[in-house]
C-alpha positions as CSV (number, residue, x, y, z in Angstrom):
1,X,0.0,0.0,0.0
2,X,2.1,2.7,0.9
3,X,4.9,1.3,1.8
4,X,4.5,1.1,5.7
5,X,5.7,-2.7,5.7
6,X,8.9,-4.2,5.8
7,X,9.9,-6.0,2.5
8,X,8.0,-9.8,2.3
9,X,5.4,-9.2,4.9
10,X,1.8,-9.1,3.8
11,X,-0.5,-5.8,3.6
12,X,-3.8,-5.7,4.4
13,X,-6.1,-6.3,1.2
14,X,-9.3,-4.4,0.8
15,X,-12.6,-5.8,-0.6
16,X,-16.0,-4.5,-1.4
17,X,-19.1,-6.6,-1.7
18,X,-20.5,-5.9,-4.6
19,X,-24.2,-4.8,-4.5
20,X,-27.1,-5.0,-7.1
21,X,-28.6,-1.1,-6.7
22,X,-31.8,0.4,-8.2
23,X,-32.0,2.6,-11.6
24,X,-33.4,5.4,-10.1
25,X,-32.6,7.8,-7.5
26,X,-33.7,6.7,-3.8
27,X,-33.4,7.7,-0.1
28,X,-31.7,4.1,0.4
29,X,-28.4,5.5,-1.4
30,X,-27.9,7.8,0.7
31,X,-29.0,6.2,4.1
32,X,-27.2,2.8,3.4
33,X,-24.0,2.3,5.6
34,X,-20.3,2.1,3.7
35,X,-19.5,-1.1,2.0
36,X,-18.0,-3.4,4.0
37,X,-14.7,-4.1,4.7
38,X,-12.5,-7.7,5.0
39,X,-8.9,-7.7,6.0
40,X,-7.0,-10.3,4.9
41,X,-4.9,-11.8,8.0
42,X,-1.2,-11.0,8.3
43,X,1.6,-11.9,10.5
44,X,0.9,-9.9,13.7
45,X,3.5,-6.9,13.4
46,X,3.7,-4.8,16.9
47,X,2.8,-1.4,14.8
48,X,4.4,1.9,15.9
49,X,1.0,5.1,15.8
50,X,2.3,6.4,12.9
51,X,2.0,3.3,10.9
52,X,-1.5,2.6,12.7
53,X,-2.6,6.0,11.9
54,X,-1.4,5.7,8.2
55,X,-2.9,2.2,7.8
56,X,-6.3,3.5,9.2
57,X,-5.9,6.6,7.1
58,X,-5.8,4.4,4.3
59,X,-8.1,2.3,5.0
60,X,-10.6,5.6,5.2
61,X,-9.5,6.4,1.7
62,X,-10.1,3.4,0.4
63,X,-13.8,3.1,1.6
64,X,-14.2,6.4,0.3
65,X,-13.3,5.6,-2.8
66,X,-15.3,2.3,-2.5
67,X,-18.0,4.9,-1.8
68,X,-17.3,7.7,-4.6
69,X,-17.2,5.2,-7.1
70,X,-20.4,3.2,-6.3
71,X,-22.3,7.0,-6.2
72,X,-20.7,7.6,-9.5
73,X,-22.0,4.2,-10.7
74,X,-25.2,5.5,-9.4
75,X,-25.2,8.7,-10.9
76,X,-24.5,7.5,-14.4
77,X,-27.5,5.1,-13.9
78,X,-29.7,7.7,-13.0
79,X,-27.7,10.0,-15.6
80,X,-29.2,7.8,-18.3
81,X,-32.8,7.5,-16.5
82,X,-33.0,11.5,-16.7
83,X,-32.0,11.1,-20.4
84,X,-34.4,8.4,-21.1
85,X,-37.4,11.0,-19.2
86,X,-36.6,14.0,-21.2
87,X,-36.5,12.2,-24.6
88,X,-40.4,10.7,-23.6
89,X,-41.1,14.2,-21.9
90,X,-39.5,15.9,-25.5
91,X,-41.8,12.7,-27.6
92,X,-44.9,14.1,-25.8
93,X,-44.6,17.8,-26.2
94,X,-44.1,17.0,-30.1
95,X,-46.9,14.6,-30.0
96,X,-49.3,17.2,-28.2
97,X,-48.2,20.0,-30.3
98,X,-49.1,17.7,-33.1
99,X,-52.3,17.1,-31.6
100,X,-52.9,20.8,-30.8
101,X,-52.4,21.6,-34.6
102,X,-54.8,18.7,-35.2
103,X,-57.3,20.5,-33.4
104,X,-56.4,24.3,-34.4
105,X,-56.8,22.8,-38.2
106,X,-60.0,21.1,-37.5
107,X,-61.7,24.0,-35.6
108,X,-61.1,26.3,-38.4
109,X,-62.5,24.4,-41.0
110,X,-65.8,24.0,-38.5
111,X,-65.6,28.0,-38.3
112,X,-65.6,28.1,-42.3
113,X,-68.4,25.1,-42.8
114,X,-70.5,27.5,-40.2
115,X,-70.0,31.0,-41.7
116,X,-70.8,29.1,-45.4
117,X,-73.7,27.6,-44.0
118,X,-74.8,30.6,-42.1
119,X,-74.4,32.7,-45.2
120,X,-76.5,30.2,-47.5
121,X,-79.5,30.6,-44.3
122,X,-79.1,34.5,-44.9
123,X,-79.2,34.2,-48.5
124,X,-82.1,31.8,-48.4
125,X,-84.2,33.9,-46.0
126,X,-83.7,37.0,-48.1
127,X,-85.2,35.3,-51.0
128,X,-88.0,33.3,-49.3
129,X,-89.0,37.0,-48.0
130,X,-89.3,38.1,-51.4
131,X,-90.8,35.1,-52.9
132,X,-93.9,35.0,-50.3
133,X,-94.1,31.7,-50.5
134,X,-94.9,29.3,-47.9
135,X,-91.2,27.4,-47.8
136,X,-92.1,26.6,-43.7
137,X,-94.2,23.7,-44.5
138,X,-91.9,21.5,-46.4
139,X,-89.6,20.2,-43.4
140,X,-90.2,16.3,-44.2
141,X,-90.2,14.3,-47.0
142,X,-93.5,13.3,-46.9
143,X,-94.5,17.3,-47.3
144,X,-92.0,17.6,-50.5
145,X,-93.8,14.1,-52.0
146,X,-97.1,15.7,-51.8
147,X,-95.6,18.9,-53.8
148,X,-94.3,17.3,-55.9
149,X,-97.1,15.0,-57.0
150,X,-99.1,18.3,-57.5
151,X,-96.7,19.8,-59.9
152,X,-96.8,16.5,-61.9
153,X,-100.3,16.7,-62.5
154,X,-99.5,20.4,-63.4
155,X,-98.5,20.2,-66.9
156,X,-102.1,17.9,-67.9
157,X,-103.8,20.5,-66.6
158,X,-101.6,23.0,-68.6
159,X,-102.3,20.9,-71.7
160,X,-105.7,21.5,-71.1
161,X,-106.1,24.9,-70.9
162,X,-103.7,25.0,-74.0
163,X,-106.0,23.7,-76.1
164,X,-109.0,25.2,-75.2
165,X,-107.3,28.5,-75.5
166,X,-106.0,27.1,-78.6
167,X,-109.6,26.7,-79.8
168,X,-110.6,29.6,-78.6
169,X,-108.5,31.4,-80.0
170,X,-109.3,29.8,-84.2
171,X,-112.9,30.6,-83.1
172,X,-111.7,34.5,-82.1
173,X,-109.4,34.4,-85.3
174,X,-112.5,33.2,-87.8
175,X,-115.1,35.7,-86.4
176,X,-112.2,38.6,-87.4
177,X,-111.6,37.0,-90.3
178,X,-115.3,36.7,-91.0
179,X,-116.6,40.3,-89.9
180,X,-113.5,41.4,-92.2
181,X,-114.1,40.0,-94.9
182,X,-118.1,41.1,-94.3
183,X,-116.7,44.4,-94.1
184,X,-114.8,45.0,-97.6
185,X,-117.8,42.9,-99.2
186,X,-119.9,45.9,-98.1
187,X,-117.4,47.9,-99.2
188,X,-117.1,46.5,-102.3
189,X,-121.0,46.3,-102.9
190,X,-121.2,50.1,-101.8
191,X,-118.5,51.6,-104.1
């Protein structure tokens, strides 16, 4: 060790149990007691304090060493457990700013499909006010049948009146044609 024994004679050896530790951070690291400690037997030397003092000195900064380098074992464990949180805390932000965007997108194309549709309402009541008509009643489908199997009998009814104004109308046509034509024969008759 450091050189506080004669040539040949044996030296303490120090050994560390090893221990299985948790990944993350705990209160048992730092409440657990220093690793312990085995001393190798050696021929009984009568020791003079300085050499006791040095040997228990050393022995102190070995343990603390033991100790140091277990904590840095430690630290580098939970080192790579912070690293592996903020990666999943940095995967989560993206993945709720993606979501946010998601909803941001969605919302505005609501807004737009609103303001058409509200704009086709306003256009729609502007010209039911001018047409007068009664647009209320046709909310169902049964109410739109019925419409519309009146205007089909529409144009036979139109077809009617067609012709008989049609008639009509020959019958109007050969009365002028008749009182003209009684007209310039009394013409002609009076000349």
């Amino acid at each position: 060790m450091l050189g506080c024994f004669p040539r040949g004679e044996a030296c303490p050896v120090l050994r560390i149990d090893g221990r299985r530790h948790s990944l993350l951070l705990s209160k048992a690291i730092f409440e657990r007691p220093a690793p312990e400690i085995r001393y190798e037997t050696a021929p009984s030397v009568p020791l003079i304090a300085r050499d006791s003092y040095v040997a228990e000195t050393a022995n102190k900064i070995e343990q603390m060493q033991a100790t140091v380098r277990l904590m840095s074992r430690d630290l580098a464990q939970i080192a790579g457990a912070v690293t592996d949180l903020q990666q999943t805390a940095d995967q989560e932000k993206r993945w709720q700013t993606f979501q946010l965007g998601e909803k941001r997108s969605r919302d505005t194309k609501l807004d737009e499909l609103l303001r058409g549709c509200r704009d086709l309402k306003a256009r729609l009541d502007r010209i039911e006010s001018c047409s007068k008509g009664d647009f209320h009643a046709y909310h169902s489908f049964e109410a739109v049948s019925r419409k519309l199997a009146e205007l089909e009998a529409f144009p036979d009814y139109a077809r009617r009146i067609e012709r008989s104004l049609k008639l009509r109308s020959w019958v109007l046509c050969a009365t002028i044609a008749a009182g003209a034509a009684i007209i310039v024969l009394a013409n002609t008759l009076a000349a």
